[in-house]
C-alpha positions as a printed NumPy array, in Angstrom:
array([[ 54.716, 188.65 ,  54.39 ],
       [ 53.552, 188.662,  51.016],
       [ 50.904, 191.509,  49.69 ],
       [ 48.095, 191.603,  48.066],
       [ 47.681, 195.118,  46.071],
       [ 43.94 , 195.189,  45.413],
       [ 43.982, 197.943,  42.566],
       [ 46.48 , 197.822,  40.441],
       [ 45.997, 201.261,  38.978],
       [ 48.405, 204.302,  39.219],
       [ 49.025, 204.023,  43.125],
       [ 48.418, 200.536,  43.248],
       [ 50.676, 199.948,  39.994],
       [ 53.529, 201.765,  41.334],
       [ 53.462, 201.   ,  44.943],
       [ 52.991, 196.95 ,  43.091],
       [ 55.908, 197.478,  41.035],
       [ 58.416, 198.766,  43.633],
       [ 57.738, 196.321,  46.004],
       [ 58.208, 193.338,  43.619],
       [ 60.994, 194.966,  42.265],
       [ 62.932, 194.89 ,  45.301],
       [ 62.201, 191.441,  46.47 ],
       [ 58.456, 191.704,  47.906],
       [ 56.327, 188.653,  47.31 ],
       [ 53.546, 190.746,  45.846],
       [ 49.831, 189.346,  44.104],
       [ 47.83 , 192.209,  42.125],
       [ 43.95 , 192.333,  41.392],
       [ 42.998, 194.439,  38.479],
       [ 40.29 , 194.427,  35.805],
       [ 39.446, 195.314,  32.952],
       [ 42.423, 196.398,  30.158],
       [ 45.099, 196.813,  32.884],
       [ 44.469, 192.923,  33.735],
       [ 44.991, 192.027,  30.343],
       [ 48.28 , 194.241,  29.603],
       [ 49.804, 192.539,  32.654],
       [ 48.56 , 189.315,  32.162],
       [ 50.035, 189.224,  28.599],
       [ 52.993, 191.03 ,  29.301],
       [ 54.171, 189.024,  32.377],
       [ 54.043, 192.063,  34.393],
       [ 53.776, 195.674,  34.977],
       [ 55.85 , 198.621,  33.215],
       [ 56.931, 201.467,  35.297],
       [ 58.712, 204.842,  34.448],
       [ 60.331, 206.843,  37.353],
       [ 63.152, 208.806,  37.63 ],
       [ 65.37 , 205.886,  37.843],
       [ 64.026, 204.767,  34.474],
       [ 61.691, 202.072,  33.386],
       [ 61.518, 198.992,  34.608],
       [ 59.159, 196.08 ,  34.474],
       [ 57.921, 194.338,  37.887],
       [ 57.361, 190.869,  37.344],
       [ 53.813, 189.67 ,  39.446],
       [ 51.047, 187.426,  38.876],
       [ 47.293, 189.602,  38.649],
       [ 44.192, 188.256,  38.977],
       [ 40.695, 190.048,  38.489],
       [ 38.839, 188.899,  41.691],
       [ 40.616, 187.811,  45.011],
       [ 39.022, 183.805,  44.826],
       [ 41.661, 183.066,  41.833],
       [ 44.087, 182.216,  44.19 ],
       [ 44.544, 180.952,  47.584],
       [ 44.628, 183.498,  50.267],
       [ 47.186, 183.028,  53.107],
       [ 47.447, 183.706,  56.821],
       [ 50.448, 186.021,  55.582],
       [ 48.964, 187.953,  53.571],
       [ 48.651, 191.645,  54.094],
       [ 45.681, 193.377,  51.252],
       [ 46.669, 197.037,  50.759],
       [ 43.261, 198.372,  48.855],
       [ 44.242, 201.067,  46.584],
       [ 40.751, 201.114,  44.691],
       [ 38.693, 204.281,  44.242],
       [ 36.483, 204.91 ,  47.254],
       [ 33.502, 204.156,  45.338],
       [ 34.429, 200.628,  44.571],
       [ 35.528, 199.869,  48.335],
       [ 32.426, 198.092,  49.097],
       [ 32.7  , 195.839,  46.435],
       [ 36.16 , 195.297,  47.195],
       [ 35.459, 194.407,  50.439],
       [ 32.739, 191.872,  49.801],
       [ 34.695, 189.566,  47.326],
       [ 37.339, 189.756,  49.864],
       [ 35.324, 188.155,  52.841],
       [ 34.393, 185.896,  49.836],
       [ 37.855, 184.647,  49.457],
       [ 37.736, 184.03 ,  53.597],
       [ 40.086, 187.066,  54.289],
       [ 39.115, 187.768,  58.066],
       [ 41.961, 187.95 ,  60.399],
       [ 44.688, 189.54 ,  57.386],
       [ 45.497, 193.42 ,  57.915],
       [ 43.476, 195.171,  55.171],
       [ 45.161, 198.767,  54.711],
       [ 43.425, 201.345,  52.794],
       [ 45.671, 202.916,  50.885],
       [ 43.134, 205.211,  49.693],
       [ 41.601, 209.482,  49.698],
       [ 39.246, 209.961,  52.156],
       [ 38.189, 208.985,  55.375],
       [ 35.205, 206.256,  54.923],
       [ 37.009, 203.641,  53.937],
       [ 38.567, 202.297,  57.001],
       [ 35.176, 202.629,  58.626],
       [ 33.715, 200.458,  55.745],
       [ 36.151, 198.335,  56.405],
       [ 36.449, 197.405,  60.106],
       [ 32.836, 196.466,  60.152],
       [ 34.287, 193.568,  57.932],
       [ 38.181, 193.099,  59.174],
       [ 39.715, 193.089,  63.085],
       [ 42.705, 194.566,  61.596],
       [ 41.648, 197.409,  59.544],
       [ 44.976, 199.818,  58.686],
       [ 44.524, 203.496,  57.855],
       [ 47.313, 204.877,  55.055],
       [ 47.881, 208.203,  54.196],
       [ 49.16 , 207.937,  50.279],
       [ 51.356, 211.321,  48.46 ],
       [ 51.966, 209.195,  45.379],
       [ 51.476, 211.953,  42.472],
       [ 51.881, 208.896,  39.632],
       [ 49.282, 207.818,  36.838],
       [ 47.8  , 205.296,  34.475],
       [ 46.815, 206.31 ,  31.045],
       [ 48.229, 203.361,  29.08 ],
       [ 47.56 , 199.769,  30.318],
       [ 49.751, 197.863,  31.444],
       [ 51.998, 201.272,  31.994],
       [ 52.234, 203.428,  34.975],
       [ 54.493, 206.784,  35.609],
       [ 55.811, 208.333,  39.092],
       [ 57.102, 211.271,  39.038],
       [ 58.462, 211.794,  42.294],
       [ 62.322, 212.163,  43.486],
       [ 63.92 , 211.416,  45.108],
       [ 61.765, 209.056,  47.243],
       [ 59.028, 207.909,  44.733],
       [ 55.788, 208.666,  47.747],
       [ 55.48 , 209.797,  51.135],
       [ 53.184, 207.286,  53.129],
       [ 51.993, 207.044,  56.884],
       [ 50.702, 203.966,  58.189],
       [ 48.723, 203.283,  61.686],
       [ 45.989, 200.76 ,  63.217],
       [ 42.463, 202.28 ,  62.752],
       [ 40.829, 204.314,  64.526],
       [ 44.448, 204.808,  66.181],
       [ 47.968, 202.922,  67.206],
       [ 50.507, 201.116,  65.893],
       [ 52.071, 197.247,  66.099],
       [ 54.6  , 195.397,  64.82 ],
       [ 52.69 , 195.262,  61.075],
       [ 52.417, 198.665,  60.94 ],
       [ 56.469, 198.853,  61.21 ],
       [ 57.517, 195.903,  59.365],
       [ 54.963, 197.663,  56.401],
       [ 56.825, 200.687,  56.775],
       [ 59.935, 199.032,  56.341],
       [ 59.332, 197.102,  53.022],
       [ 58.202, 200.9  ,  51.522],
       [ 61.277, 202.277,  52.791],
       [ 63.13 , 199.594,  51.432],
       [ 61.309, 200.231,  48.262],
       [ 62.113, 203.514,  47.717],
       [ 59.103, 205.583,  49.595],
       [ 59.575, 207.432,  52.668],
       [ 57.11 , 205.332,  55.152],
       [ 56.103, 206.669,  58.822],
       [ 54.07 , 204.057,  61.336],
       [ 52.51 , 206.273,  63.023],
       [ 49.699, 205.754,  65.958],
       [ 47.461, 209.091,  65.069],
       [ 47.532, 207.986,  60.786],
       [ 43.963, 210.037,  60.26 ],
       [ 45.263, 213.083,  61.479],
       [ 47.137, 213.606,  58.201],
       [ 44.571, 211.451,  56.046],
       [ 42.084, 214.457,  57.352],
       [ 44.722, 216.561,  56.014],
       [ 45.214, 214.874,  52.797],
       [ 41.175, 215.438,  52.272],
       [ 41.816, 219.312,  52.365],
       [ 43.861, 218.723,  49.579],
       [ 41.498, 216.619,  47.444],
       [ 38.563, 218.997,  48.13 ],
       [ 39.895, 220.592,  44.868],
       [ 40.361, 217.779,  42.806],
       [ 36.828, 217.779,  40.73 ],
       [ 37.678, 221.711,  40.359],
       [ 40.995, 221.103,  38.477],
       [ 39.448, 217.757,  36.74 ],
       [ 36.542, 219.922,  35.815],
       [ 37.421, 223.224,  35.201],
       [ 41.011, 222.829,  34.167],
       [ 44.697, 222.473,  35.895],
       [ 44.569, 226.548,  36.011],
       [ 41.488, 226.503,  38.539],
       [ 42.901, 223.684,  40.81 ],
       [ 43.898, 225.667,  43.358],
       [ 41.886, 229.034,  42.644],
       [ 39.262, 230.862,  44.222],
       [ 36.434, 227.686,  43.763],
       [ 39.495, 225.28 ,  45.983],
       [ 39.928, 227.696,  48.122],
       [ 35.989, 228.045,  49.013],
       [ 36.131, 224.291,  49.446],
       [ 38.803, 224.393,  51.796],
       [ 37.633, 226.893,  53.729],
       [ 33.957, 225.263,  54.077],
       [ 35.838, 221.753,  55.394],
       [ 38.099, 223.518,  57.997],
       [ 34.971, 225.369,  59.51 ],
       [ 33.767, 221.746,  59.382],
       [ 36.526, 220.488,  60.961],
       [ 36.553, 222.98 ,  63.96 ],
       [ 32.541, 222.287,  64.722],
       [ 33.531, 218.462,  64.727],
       [ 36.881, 218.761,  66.906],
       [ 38.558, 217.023,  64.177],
       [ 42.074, 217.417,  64.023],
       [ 44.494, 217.431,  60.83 ],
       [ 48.199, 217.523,  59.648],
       [ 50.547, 219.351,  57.731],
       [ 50.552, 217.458,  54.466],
       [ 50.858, 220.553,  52.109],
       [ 53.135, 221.254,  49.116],
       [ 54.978, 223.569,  51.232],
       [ 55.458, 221.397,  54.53 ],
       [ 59.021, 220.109,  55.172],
       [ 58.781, 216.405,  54.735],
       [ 57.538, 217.453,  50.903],
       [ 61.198, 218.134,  50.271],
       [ 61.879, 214.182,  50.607],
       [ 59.507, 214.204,  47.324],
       [ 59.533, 216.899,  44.604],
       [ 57.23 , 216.52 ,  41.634],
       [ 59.516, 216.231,  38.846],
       [ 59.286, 215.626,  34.764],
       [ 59.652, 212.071,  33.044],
       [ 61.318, 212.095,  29.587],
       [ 58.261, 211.876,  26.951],
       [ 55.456, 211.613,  29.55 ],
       [ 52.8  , 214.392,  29.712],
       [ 51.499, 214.231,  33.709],
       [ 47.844, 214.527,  33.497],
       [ 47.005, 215.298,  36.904],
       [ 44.636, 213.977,  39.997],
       [ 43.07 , 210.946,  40.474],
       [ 39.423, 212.734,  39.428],
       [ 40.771, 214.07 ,  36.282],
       [ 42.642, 210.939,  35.454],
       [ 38.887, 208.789,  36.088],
       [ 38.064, 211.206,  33.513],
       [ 40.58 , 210.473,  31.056],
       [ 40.055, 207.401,  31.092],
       [ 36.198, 207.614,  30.753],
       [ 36.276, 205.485,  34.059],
       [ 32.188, 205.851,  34.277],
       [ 32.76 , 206.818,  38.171],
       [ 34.359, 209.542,  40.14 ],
       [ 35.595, 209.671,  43.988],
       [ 33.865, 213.139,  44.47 ],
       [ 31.235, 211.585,  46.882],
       [ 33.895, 210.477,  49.082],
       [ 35.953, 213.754,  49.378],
       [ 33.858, 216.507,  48.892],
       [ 31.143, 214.177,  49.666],
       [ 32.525, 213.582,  53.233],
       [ 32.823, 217.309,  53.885],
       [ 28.955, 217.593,  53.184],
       [ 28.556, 214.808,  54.778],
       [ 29.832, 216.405,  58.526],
       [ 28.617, 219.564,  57.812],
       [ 25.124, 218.575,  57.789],
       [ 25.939, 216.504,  60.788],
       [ 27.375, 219.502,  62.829],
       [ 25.242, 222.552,  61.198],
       [ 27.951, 223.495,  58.658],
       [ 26.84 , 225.175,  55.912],
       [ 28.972, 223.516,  53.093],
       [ 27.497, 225.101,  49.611],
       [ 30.437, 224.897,  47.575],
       [ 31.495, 221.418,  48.375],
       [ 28.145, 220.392,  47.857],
       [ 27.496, 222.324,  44.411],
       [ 31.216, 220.563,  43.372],
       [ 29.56 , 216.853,  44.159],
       [ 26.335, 217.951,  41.811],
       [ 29.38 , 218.641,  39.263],
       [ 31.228, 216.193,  39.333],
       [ 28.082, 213.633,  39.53 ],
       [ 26.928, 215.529,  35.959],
       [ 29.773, 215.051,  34.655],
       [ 29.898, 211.267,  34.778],
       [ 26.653, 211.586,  33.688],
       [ 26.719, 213.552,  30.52 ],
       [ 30.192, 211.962,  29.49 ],
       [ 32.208, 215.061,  30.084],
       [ 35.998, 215.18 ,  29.542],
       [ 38.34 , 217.081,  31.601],
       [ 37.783, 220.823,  31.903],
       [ 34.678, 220.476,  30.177],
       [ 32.338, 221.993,  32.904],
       [ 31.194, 225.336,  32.12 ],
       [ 32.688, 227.637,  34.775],
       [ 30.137, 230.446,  34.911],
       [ 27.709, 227.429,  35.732],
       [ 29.297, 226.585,  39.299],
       [ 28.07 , 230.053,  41.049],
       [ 24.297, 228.93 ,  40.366],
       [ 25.291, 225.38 ,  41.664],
       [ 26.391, 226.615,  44.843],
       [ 23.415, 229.469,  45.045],
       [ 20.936, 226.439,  45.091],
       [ 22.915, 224.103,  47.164]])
């Protein structure tokens, strides 16, 4: 099985590199800077806790460079946002029958998918790595480098979903096929409800009283829609398979919202976590204020060119008054 990573950015980069690294035929698609770096360099430069390595792989920027094959496997680790496109140029490059995995936050991008793809693969990704340099990514977790669940979508599991789980294990993640894999991508969403509240109002207010509003308004969401999630928590067991931990001369920036910011990506995945909680609110007569005054954020802050931690705080309680 050989797989295609299609987003070679700071989950994509490192889940990339580790596979190739321990003997996975792997193909990435990036753009931009981070294709160039690789393509120049002959490959991909990661720093973990075992060190730094570099992952030898050929990249391409669009999925029609190269000949797909009946093996192949895509694992999309793009942004939400840039799923669609994604998943155009890859019926483009006649990927039909292939397992297409998203690898990705939220929930809408498995449903995007499957319109497409037969074999549409939810994963559930705790990968806290980043990009800031390209051509250069960072882990930093030990001792297994991400937790991951894997599972047919809406629901099951096969023989892909196991063998997949067994090339991350071999790769140094801790990899679970499991038949019910959006229980604990619902759960993962709780989480990244307060991502644009770190990326915008700093690391300090990531999990304060603004987060915790957020959370609140998706699990009352949640109950009215019968969904149900998992345990995916800092403080759950299976997080002691994967600590957070420091990399010699490497300054962890944080989410994948604040790191879009960084890196003046133009785009941000609020719409498709906070996004999604609006989304089924106003589908089961939740009342979701606070998620949907943090989507009005994080939209302004793409566009007026805002860094991290720029957004006025004492400007998000008149956000939520009017939403």
């Amino acid at each position: 099985m050989r797989i295609i990573v299609y987003g070679v950015g700071a989950v994509g980069g490192t889940i990339a590199a580790r596979l190739a690294l321990t003997g996975t035929e792997v193909i990435g698609i990036a753009r931009g800077k981070m294709l160039d770096a690789i393509k120049a360099n002959g490959g991909l430069k990661l720093t973990t806790a075992d060190g730094v390595e570099t992952a030898k792989l050929a990249c391409y920027g669009d999925p029609s460079e190269f000949e797909v094959r009946p093996d192949d496997a895509i694992l999309l680790t793009v942004k939400s946002q840039d799923t669609e496109g994604a998943l155009e140029r890859l019926l483009k490059a006649g990927v039909y029958a292939q397992p297409v995995v998203c690898a990705q936050n939220g929930v809408a991008n498995e449903r995007a998918a499957l319109r497409h793809f037969p074999n549409t693969y939810g994963m559930t990704v705790m990968l806290p790595a980043q990009y800031s340099t390209p051509g250069e990514v960072e882990a930093f977790g030990a001792p297994k480098h991400g937790l991951f669940d894997v599972g047919r979508f809406p629901s099951g599991e096969d023989t892909f979903t196991r063998d997949l789980s067994a090339l991350f294990n071999g790769a140094g993640f801790d990899c679970v096929s499991d038949p019910d894999v959006m229980k604990n991508k619902y759960g993962k969403l709780l989480l990244n409800v307060g991502n644009i509240v770190g990326a915008a109002l700093g690391t300090k207010a990531r999990f304060g009283p603004w987060y915790d509003a957020a959370r609140k308004e998706a699990e009352e969401v949640y109950a009215a829609a019968g969904i149900a999630f998992g345990d995916v928590d800092f403080d759950s067991p299976r997080r002691e398979l994967m600590k957070i931990i420091s990399l010699p001369g490497v300054e962890r920036s944080g989410s994948s919202s604040l790191q879009s910011l960084l890196r003046g990506a133009g785009s941000i995945e609020t719409a498709f976590l906070n996004g999604e909680i609006v989304l089924m609110g106003r589908l089961h007569g939740v009342k979701t204020p606070v998620n949907a005054a943090l989507c009005r954020m994080g939209r302004r802050m793409i566009d007026e060119g805002m860094g991290p931690g720029e957004f006025p705080e004492a400007e998000v309680g008149p956000l939520v008054a009017i939403s």
